[in-house]
C-alpha positions as CSV (number, residue, x, y, z in Angstrom):
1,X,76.3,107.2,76.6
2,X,76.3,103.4,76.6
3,X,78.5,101.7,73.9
4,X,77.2,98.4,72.0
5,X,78.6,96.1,69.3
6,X,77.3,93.4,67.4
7,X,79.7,91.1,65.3
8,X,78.1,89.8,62.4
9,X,79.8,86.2,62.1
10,X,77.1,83.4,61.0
11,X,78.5,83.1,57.0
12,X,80.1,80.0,56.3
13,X,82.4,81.3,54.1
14,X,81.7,79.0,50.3
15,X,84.2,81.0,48.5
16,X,87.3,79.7,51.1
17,X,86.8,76.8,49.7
18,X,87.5,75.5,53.8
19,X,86.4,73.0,55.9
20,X,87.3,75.9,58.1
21,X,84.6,78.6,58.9
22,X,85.7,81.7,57.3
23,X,86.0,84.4,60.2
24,X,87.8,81.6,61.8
25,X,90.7,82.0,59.1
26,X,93.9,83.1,61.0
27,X,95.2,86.5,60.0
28,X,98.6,87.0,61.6
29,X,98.2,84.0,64.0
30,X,95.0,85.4,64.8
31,X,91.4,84.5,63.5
32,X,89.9,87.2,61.6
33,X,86.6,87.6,64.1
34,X,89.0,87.8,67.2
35,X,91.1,90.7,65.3
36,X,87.6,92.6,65.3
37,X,86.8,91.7,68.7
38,X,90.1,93.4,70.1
39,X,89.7,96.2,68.2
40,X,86.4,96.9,69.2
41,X,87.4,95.8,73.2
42,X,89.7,98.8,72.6
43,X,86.6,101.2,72.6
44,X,85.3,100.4,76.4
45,X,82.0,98.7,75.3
46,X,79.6,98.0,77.3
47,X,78.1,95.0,76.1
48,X,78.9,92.8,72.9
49,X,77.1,90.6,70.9
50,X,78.8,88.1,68.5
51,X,76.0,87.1,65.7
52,X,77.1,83.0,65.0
53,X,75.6,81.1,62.7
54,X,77.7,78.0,61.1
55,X,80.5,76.5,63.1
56,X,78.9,78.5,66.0
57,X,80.4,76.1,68.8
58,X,83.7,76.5,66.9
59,X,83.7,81.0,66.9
60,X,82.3,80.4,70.6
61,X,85.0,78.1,72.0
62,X,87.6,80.6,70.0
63,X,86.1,84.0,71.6
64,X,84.9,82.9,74.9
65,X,83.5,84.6,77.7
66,X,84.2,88.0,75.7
67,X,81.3,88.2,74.0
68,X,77.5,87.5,74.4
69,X,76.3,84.9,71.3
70,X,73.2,84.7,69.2
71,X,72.4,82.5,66.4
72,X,71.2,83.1,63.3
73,X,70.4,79.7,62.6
74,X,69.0,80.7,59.1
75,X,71.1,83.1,57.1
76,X,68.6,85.7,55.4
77,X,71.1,88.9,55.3
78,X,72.9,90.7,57.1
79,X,69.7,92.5,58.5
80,X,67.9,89.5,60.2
81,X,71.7,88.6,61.7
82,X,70.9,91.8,63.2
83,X,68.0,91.4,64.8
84,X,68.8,88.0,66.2
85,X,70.8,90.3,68.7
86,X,67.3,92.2,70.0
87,X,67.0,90.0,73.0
88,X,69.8,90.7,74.3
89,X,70.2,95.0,73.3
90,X,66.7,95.6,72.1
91,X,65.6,97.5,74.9
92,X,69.2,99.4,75.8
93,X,69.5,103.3,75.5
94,X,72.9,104.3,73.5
95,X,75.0,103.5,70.7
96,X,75.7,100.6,68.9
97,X,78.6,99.4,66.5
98,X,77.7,96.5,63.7
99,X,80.8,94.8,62.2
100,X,81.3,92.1,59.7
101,X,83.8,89.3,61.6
102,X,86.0,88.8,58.1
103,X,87.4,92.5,58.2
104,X,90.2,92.1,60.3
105,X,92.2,95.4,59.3
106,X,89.3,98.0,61.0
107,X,91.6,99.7,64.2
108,X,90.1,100.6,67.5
109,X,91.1,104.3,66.2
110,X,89.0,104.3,62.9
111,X,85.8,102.7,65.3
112,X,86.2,105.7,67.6
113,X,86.3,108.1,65.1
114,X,83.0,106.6,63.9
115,X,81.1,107.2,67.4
116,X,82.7,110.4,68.2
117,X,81.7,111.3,64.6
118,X,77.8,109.8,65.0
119,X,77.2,111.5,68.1
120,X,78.4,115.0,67.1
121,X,75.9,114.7,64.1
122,X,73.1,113.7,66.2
123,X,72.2,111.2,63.7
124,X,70.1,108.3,64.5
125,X,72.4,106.4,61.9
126,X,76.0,106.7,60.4
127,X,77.4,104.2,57.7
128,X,81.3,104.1,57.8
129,X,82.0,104.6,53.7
130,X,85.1,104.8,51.9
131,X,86.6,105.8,48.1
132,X,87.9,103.2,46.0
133,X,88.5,103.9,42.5
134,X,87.4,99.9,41.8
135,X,84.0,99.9,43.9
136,X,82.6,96.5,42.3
137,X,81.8,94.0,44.9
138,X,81.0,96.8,47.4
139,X,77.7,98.9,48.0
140,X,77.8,102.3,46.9
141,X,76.8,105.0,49.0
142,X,74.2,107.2,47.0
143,X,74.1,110.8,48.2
144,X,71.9,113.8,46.9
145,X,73.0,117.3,44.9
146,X,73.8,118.9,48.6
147,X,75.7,115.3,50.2
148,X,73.1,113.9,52.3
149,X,72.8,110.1,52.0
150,X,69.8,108.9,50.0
151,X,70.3,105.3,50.0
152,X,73.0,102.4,50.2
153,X,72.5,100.2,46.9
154,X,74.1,96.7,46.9
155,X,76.1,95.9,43.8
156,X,73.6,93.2,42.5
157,X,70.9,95.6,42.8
158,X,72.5,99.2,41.6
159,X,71.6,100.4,38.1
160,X,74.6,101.2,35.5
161,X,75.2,105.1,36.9
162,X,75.0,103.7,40.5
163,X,77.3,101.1,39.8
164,X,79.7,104.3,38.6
165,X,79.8,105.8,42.0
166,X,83.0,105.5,44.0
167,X,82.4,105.9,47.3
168,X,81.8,101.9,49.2
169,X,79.7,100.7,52.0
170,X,82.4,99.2,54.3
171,X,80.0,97.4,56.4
172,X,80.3,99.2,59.7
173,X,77.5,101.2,60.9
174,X,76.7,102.9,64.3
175,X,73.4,103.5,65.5
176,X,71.0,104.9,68.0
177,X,70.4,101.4,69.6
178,X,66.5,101.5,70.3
179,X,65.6,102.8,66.8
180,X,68.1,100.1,65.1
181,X,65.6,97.2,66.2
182,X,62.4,99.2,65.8
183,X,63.6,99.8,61.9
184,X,64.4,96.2,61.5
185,X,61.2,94.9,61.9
186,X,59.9,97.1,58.7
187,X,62.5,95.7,56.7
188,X,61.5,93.7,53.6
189,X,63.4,91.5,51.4
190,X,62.5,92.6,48.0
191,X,65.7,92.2,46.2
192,X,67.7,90.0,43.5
193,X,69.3,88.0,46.7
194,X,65.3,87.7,48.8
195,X,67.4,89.0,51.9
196,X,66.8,91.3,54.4
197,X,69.3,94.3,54.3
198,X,71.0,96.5,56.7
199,X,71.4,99.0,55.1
200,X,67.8,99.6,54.1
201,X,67.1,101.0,57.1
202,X,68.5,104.1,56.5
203,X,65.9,104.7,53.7
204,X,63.6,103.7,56.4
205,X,65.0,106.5,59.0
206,X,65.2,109.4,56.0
207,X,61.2,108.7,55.3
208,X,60.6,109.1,59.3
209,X,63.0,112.5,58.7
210,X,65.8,111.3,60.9
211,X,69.5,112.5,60.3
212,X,71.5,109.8,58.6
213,X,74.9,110.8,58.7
214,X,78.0,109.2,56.6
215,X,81.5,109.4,57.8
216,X,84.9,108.5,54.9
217,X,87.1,106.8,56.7
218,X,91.0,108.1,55.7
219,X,92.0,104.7,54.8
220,X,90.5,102.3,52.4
221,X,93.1,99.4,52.9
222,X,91.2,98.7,56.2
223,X,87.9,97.7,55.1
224,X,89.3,95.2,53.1
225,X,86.9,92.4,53.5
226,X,88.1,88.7,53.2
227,X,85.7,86.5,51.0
228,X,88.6,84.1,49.3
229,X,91.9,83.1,49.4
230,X,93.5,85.5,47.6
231,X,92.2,88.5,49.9
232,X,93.3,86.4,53.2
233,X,96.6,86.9,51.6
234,X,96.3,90.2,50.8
235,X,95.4,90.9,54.4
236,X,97.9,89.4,55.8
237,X,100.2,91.0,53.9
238,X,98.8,95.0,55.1
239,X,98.7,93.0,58.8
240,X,101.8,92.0,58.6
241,X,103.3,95.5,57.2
242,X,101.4,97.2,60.0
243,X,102.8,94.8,63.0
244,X,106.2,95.4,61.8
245,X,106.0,99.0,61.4
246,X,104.4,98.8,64.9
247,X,108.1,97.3,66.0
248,X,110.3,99.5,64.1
249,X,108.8,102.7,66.0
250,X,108.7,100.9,69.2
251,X,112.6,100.8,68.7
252,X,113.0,96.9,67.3
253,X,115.6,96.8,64.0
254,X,113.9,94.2,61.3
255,X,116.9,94.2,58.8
256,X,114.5,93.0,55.7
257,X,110.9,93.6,57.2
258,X,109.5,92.3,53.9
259,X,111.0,88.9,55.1
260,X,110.3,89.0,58.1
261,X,106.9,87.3,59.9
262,X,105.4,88.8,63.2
263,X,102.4,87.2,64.8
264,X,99.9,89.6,65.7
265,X,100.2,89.1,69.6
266,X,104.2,88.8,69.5
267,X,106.3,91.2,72.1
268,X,109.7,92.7,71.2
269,X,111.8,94.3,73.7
270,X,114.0,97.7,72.6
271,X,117.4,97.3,70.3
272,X,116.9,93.5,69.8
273,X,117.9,93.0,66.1
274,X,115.9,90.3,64.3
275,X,117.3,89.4,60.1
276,X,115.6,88.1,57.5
277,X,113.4,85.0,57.0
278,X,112.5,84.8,61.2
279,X,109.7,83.7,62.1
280,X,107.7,84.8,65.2
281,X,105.0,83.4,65.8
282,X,101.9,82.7,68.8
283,X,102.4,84.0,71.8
284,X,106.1,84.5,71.9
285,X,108.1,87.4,74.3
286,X,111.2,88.5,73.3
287,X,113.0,90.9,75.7
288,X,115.8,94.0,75.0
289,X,119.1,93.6,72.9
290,X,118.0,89.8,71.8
291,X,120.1,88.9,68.5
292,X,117.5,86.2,66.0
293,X,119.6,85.3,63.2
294,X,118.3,84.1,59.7
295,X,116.1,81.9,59.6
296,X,114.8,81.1,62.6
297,X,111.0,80.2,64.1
298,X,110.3,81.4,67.6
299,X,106.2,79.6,68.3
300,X,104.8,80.5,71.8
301,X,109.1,81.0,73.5
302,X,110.2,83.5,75.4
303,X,113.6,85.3,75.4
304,X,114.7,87.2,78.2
305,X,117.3,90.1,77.7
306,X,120.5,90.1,75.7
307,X,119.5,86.2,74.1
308,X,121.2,85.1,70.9
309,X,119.2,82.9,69.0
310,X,121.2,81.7,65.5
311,X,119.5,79.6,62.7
312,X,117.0,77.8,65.3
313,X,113.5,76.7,66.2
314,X,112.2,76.9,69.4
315,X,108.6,76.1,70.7
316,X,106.9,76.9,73.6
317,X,110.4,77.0,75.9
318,X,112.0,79.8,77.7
319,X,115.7,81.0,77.0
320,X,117.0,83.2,79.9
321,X,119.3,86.0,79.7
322,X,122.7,85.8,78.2
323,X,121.6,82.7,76.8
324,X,122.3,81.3,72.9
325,X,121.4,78.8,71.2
326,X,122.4,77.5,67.4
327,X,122.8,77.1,64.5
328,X,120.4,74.3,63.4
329,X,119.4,73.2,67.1
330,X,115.6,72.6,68.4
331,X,114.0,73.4,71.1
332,X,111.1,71.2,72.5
333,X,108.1,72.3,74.4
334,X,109.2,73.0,77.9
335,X,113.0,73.4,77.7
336,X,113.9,75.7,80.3
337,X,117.1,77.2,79.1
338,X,119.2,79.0,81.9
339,X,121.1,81.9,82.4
340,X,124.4,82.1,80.5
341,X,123.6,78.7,78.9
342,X,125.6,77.9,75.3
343,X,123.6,75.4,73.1
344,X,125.7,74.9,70.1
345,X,124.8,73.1,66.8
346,X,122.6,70.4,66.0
347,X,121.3,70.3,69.9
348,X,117.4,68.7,70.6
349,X,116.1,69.9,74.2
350,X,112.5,68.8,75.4
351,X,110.9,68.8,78.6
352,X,114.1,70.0,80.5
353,X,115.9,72.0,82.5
354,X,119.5,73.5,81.9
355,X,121.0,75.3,85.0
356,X,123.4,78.8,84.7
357,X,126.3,78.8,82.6
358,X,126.0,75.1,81.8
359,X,127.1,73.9,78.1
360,X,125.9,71.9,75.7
361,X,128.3,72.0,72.5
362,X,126.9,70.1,69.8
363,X,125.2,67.1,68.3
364,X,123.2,66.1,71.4
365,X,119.8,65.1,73.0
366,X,118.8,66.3,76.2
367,X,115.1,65.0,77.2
368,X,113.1,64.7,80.3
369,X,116.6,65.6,82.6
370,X,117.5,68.6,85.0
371,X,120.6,69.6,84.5
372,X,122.5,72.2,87.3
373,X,125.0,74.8,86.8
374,X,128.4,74.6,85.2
375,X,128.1,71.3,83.6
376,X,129.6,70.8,80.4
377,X,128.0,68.1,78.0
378,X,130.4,66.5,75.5
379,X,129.6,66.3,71.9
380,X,127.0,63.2,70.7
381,X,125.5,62.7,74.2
382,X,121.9,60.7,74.3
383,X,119.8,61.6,77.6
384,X,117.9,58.0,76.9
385,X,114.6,58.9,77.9
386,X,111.8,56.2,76.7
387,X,112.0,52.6,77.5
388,X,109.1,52.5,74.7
389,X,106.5,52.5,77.1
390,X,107.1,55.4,79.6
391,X,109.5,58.2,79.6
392,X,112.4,58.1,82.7
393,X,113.8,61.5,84.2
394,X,117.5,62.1,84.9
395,X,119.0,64.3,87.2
396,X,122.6,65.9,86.9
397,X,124.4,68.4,89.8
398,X,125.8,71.1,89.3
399,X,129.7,71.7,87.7
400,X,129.2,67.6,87.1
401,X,131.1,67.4,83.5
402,X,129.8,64.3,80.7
403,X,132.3,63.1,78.2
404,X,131.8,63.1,74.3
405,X,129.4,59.8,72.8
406,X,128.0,58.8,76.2
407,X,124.2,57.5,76.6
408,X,122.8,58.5,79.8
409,X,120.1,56.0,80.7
410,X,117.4,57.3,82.5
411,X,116.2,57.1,85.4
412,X,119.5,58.2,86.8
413,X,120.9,60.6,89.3
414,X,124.4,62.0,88.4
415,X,125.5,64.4,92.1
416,X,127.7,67.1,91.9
417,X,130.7,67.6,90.9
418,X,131.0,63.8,89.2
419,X,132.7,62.7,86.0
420,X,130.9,60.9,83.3
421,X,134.0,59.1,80.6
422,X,133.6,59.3,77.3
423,X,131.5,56.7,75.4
424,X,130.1,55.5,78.5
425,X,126.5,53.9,78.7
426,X,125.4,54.8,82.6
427,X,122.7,53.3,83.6
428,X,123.5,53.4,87.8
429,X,123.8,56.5,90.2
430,X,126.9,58.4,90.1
431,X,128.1,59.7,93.7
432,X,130.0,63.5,94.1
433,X,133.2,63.4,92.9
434,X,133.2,59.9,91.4
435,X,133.4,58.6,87.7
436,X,131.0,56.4,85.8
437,X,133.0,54.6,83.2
438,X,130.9,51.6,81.4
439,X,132.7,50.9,77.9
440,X,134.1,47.4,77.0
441,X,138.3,47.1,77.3
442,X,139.9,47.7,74.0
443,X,141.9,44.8,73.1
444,X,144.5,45.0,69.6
445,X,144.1,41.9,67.6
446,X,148.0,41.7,65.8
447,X,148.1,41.6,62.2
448,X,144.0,41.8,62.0
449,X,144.1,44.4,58.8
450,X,145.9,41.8,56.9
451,X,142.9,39.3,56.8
452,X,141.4,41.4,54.5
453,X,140.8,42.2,50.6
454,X,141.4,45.6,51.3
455,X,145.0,45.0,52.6
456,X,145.6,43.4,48.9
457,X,144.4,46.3,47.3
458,X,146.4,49.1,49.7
459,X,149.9,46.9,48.7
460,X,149.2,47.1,44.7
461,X,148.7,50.3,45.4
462,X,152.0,51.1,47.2
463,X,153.7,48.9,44.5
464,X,152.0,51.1,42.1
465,X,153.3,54.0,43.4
466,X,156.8,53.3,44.3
């Protein structure tokens, strides 16, 4: 039987308080609507409809080609969302799935349990319910003396013992496609909000003597819904305890994994040890055996095998195996960091490439420049990249070796195997197996100190002393 979904995402979201649309709200590094969409991807659909509404353009360009759209340019309940979806599934035989985009914790697992669960009942309707023991906000799922489900009663419009009832609409529904959109249409919006509701149709399917069928999901925590703040941080918070569970079993060690942050799309590698207060975060890949220190932000990078990464942050750069890097140094979008490479502390890397086993100690810039392999880089050396209008790209060769405090003027091609002095400014070519030396001659001026103030002050205070 063919599987549909429609996404119900056309709420703006007043209670965010956001000039951000709320299923566009990152969860994990995620947006809340996307985290439904992959779920529900997980489920072999066959067609999917996204319901937009405000910031439409915005949920589009975020989801893509993954989903059809249609808008609700009016929002009248969650009902009419549905319906704006007829023209594309109206007239399809099978299944279909409706979910709310600001419930990011529903797993493809609990959504498959829901359609293997509506098709063994036969029903022509199931609601997905779960038991809280604090039900306000939610509607309550009113069954009669033998368990069948009467009704779904919104919280604004359930009477005092209603309101008592414990067991909560979470929002997700499956249906039989066809008889979805033929019960629409006979929906009416008598209520305290003058919207047209879902879940009246089930009312509407018991009075035709259809099967409406309710399945109680194991796990409440997932259909937390996000309507504030204060529940976006909440689930983040079950997210991000999930993702890092997710890690430990897959055979990562997270030695605090209460302090420790995991995007949602993040890949760790076997026995790589990450401590507290690291940060992972986008797209980032980190292979086997990887050591991440304290501290440390990892956005969009990827570490291949056996990389130690100490105190550090890196962004969108690559680190290759039997690398290291820190503490306290950055990493610059497209730093290509080589095998065996040593980056020491207080090291800046953008736009450039460092070849196998070359070193940079400390207290260094290295921008636009390809380095080989087997250089060493002294300590306080300036790749000067940026005349202030356009940046310049230097070249050095391989086992080439740069002394400490020199400023390496690009555009500038150092060959291999050539000698850079210390405190040089080079600013011509250097040949193989020739040094660049530009630094003025040190001359002694005799007796200079003397000139001073200071000099008084040092001989009172060797009188003093004697």
């Amino acid at each position: 039987m063919k599987k549909f979904a429609v996404i119900l995402a056309a709420g703006k979201g007043t209670r965010m308080k956001s000039k951000l649309y709320k299923v566009l709200h990152p969860v994990c590094g995620k947006p809340m609507v996307d985290h439904v969409l992959t779920q529900i991807e997980k489920n072999d659909m066959d067609e999917v409809v996204t319901i937009v509404g405000h910031g439409a353009q915005k949920v589009e360009e975020t989801l893509g080609n993954r989903t059809k759209y249609a808008l609700q340019a009016e929002q009248l309940g969650t009902g009419h969302a549905v319906l704006q979806a007829e023209d594309i599934l109206g007239d399809q035989d099978g299944m279909t799935l409706i979910a709310c985009g600001d419930t990011p914790l529903f797993t493809a697992q609990t959504f498959q349990e829901l359609f293997q669960y509506h098709q063994s009942k036969g029903a022509v309707a199931t609601v997905l319910t779960a038991h809280t023991p604090n039900p306000f906000g939610y509607g309550r799922i009113i069954r009669n003396e033998i368990g069948i489900v009467e009704k779904i009663v919104e919280q604004k419009d359930a009477t005092p013992e209603e309101a008592e009832v414990q067991e909560i609409n979470t929002g997700v529904y499956c249906f039989d496609n066809k008889a979805l959109f033929e019960a629409l249409h006979q929906v009416k919006n008598d209520n305290a909000q003058g919207e047209y509701y879902l879940p009246d149709v089930m009312e509407i399917f018991q009075s035709q003597g259809k099967v409406v069928a309710a399945y109680q999901m194991k796990n409440f925590e997932e259909s937390m819904g996000v309507n504030d703040r204060v529940a976006l941080a909440k689930a983040s918070q079950v997210m991000q305890a999930r993702i890092n569970q997710s890690h430990m079993q897959n055979g990562v060690t997270l030695v605090n994994p209460t302090a420790t942050y995991i995007d949602a799309d993040v890949q760790i590698g076997a026995d790589t040890v990450i401590e507290a207060g690291v940060s992972l975060k986008g797209k980032t890949v980190i292979g086997e055996d990887c050591y991440i220190t304290a501290n440390s932000t990892l956005v969009d990078t990827v570490l291949e095998n056996q990389v130690t990464v100490t105190s550090s942050y890196l962004e969108n750069s690559i680190m290759r195996q039997g690398s290291n890097i820190g503490p306290y140094s950055h990493l610059r979008p497209q730093a290509d960091i080589g095998e065996g490479v040593h980056i020491g502390n207080f090291v800046e890397v953008k736009k450039a490439t460092l070849g196998k086993n070359t070193k940079v100690g400390h207290l260094t810039y290295v921008g636009d420049a390809t380095l080989g392999q087997d250089i060493n880089v002294g300590c306080g050396t300036v790749f000067v990249n940026y005349d202030g209008v356009n940046k310049h790209h230097t070249n050095v060769g391989d086992y080439s070796f740069i002394g400490s405090g020199s400023n390496i003027i690009g555009p500038v091609n150092i060959a291999d195997h050539a000698y850079v002095a210390a405190g040089s400014t080079i600013t011509d070519d250097i040949d193989a197996h020739d040094m660049g030396i530009a630094r003025g001659r040190q001359i002694n001026k005799k007796g200079y100190f003397d000139r001073y103030p200071v000099a008084q002050a040092a001989k009172d205070a060797e009188t003093k002393n004697e």
